[in-house]
PDB file of N, CA, C, O and CB in Angstrom:
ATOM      1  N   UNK A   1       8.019 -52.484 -21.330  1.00  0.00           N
ATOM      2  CA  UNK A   1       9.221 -53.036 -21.966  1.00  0.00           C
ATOM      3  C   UNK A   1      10.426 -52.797 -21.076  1.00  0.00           C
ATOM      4  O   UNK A   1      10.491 -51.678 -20.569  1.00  0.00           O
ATOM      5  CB  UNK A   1       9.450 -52.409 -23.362  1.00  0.00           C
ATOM      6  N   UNK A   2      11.399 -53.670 -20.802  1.00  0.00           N
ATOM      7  CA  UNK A   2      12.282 -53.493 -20.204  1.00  0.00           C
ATOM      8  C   UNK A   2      13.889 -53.379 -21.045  1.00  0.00           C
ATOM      9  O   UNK A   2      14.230 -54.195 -21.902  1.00  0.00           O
ATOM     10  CB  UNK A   2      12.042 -54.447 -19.304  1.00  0.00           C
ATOM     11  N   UNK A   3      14.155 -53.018 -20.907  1.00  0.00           N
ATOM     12  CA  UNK A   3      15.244 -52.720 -21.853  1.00  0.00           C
ATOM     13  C   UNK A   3      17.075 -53.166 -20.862  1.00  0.00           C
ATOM     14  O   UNK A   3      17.564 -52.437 -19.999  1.00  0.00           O
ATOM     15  CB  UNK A   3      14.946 -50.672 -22.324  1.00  0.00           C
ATOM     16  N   UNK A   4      17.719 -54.547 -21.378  1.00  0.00           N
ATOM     17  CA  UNK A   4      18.220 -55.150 -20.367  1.00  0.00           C
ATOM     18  C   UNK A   4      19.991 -55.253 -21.352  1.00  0.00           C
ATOM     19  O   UNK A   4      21.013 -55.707 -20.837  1.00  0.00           O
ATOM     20  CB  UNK A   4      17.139 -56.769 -19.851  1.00  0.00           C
ATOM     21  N   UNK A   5      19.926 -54.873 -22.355  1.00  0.00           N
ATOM     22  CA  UNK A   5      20.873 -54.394 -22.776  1.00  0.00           C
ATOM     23  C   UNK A   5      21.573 -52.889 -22.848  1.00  0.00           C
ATOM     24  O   UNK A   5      20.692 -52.035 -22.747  1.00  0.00           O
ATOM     25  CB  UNK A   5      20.683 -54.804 -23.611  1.00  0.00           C
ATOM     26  N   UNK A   6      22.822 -52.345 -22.985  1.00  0.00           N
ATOM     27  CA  UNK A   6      23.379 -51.075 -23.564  1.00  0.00           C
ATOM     28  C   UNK A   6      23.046 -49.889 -22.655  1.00  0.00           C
ATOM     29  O   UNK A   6      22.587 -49.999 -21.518  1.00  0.00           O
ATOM     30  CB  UNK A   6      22.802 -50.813 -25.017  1.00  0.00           C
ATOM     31  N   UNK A   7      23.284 -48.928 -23.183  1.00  0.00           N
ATOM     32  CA  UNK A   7      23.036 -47.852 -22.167  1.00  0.00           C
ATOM     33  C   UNK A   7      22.345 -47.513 -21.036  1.00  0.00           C
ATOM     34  O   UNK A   7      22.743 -47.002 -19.989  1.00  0.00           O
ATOM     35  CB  UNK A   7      22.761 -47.178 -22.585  1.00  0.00           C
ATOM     36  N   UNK A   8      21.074 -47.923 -21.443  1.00  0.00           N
ATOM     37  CA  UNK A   8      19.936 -47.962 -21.046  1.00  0.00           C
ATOM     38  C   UNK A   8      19.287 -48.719 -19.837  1.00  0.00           C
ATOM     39  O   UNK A   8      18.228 -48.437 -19.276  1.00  0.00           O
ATOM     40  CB  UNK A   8      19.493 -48.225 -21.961  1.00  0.00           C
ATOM     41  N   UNK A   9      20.373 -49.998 -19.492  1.00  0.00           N
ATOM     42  CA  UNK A   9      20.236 -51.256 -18.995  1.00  0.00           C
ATOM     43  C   UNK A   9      19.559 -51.131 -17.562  1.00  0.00           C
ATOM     44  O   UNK A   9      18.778 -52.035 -17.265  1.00  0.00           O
ATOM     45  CB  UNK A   9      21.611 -51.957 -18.981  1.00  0.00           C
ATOM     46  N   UNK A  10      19.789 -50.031 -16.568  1.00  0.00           N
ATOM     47  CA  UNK A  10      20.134 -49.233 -15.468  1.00  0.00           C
ATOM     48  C   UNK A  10      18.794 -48.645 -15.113  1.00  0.00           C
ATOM     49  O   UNK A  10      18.531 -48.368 -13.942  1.00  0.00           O
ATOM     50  CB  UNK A  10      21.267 -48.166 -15.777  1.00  0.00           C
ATOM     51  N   UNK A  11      17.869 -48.432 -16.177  1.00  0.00           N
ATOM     52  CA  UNK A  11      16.368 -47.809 -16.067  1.00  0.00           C
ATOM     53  C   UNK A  11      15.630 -49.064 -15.924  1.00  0.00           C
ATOM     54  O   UNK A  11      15.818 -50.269 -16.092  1.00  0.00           O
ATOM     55  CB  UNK A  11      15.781 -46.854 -17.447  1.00  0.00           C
ATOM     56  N   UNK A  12      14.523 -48.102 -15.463  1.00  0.00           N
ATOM     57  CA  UNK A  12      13.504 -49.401 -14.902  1.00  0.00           C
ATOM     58  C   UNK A  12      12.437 -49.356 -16.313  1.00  0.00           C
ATOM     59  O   UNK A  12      12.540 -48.669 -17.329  1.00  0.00           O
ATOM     60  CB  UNK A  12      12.449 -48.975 -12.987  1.00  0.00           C
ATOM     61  N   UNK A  13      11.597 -50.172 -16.004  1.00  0.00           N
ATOM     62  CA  UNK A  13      10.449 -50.531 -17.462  1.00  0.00           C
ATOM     63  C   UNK A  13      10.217 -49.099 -17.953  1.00  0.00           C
ATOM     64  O   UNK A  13      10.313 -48.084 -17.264  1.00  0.00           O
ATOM     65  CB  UNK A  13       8.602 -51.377 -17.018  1.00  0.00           C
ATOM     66  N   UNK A  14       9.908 -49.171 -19.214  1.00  0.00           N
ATOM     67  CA  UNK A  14       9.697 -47.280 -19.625  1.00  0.00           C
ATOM     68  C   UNK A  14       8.587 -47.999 -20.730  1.00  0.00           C
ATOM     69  O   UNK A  14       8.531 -49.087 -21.304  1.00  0.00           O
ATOM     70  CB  UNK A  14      11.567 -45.948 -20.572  1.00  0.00           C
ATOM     71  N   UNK A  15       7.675 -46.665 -20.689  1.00  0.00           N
ATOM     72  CA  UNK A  15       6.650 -46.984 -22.108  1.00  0.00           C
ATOM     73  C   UNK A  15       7.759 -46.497 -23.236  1.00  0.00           C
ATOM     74  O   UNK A  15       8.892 -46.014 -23.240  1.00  0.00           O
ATOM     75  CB  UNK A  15       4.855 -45.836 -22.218  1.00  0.00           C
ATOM     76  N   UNK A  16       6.421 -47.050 -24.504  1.00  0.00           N
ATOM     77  CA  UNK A  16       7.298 -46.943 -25.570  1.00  0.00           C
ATOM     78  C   UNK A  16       7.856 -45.769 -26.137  1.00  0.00           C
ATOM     79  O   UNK A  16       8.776 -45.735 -26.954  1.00  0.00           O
ATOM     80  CB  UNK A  16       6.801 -47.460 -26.434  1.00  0.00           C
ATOM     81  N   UNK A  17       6.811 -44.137 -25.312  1.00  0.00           N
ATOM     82  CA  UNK A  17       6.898 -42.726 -25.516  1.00  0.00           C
ATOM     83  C   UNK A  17       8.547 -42.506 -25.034  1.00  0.00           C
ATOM     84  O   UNK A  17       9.322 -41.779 -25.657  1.00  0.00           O
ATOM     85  CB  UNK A  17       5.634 -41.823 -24.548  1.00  0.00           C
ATOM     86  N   UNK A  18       9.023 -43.505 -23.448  1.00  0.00           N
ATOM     87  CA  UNK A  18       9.807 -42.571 -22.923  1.00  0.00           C
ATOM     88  C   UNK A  18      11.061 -43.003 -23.911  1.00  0.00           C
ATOM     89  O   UNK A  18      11.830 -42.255 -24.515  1.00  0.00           O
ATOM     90  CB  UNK A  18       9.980 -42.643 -21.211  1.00  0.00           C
ATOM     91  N   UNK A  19      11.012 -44.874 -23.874  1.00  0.00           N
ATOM     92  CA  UNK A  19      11.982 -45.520 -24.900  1.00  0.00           C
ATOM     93  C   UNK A  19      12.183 -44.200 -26.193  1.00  0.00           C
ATOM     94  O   UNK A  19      13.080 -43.402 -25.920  1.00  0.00           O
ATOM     95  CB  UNK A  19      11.149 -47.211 -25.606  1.00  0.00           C
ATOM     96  N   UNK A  20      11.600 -44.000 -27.222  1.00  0.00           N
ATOM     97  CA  UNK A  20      11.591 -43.040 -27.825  1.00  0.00           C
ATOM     98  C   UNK A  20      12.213 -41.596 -27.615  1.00  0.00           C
ATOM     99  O   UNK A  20      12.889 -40.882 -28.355  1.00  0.00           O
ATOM    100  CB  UNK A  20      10.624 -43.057 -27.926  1.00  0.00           C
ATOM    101  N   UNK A  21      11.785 -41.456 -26.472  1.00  0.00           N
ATOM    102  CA  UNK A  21      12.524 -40.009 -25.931  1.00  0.00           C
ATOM    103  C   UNK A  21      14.586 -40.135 -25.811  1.00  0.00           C
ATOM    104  O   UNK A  21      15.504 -39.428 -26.227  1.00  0.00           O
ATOM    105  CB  UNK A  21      11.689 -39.718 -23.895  1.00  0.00           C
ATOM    106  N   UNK A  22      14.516 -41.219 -25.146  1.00  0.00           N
ATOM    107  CA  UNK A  22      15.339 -41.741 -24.421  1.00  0.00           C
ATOM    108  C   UNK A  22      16.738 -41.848 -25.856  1.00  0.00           C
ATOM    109  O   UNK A  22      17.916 -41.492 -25.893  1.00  0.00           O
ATOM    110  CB  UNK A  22      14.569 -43.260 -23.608  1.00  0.00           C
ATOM    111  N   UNK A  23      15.820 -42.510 -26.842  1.00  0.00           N
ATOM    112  CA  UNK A  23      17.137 -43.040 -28.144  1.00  0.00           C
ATOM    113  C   UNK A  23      17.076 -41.350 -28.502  1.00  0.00           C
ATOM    114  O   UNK A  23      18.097 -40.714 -28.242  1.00  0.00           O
ATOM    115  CB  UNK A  23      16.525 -44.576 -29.968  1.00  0.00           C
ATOM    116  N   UNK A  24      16.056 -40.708 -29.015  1.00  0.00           N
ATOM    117  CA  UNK A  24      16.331 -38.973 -29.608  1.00  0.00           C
ATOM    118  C   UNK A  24      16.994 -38.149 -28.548  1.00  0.00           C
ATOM    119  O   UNK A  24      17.453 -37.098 -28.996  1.00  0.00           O
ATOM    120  CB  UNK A  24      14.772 -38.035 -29.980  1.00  0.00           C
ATOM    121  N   UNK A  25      17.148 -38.315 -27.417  1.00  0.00           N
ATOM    122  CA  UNK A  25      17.867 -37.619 -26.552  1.00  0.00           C
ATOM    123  C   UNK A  25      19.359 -38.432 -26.965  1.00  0.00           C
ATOM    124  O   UNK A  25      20.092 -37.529 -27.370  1.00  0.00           O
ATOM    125  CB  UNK A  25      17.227 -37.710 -24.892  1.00  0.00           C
ATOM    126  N   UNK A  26      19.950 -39.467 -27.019  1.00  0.00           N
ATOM    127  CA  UNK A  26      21.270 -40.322 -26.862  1.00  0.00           C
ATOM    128  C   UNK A  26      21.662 -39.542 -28.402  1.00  0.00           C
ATOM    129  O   UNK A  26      22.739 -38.963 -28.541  1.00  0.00           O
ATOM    130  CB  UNK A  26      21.113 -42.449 -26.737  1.00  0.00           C
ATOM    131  N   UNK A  27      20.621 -39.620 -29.524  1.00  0.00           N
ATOM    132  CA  UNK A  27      21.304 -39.540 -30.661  1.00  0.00           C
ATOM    133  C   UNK A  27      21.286 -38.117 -30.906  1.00  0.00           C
ATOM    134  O   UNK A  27      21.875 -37.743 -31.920  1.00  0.00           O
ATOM    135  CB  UNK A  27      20.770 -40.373 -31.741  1.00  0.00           C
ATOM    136  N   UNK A  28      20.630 -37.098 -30.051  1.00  0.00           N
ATOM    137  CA  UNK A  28      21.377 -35.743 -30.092  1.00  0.00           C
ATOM    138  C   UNK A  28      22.476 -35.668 -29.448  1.00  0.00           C
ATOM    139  O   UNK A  28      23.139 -34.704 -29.831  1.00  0.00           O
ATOM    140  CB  UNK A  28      20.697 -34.708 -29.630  1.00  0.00           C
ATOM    141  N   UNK A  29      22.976 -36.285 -28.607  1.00  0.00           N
ATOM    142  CA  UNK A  29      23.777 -36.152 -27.997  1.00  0.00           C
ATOM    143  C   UNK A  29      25.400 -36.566 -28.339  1.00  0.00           C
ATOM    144  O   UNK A  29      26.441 -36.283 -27.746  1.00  0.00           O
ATOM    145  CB  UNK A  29      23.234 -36.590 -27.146  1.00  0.00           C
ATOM    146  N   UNK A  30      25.133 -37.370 -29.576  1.00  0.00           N
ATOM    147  CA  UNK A  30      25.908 -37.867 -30.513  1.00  0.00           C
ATOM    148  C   UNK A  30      26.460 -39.724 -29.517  1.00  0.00           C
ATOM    149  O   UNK A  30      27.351 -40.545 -29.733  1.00  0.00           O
ATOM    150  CB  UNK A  30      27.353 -36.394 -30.903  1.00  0.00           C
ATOM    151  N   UNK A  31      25.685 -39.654 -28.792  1.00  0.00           N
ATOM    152  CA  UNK A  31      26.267 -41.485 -28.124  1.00  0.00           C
ATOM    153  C   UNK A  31      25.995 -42.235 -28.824  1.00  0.00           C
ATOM    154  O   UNK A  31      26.712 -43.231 -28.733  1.00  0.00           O
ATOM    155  CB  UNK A  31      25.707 -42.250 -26.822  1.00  0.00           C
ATOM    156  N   UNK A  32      25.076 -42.297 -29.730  1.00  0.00           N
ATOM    157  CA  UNK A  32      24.835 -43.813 -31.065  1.00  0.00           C
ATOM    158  C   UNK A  32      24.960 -43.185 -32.171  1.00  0.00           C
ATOM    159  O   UNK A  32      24.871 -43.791 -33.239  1.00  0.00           O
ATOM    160  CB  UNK A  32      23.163 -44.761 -31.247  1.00  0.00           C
TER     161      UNK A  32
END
């Protein structure tokens, strides 16, 4: 999956584990 919007835009294809990692890391972090 490539993810071609928002924060994220900047990373290359990620499985759906890292996608996952990726939003629980942003939303501890308080960015969404």
């Amino acid at each position: 999956m490539r993810v071609t919007q928002g924060t994220f835009s900047f990373l290359p294809d990620l499985t759906d584990e890292q996608i996952a990692r990726q939003v629980d890391y942003a939303l501890s972090q308080g960015w969404a």
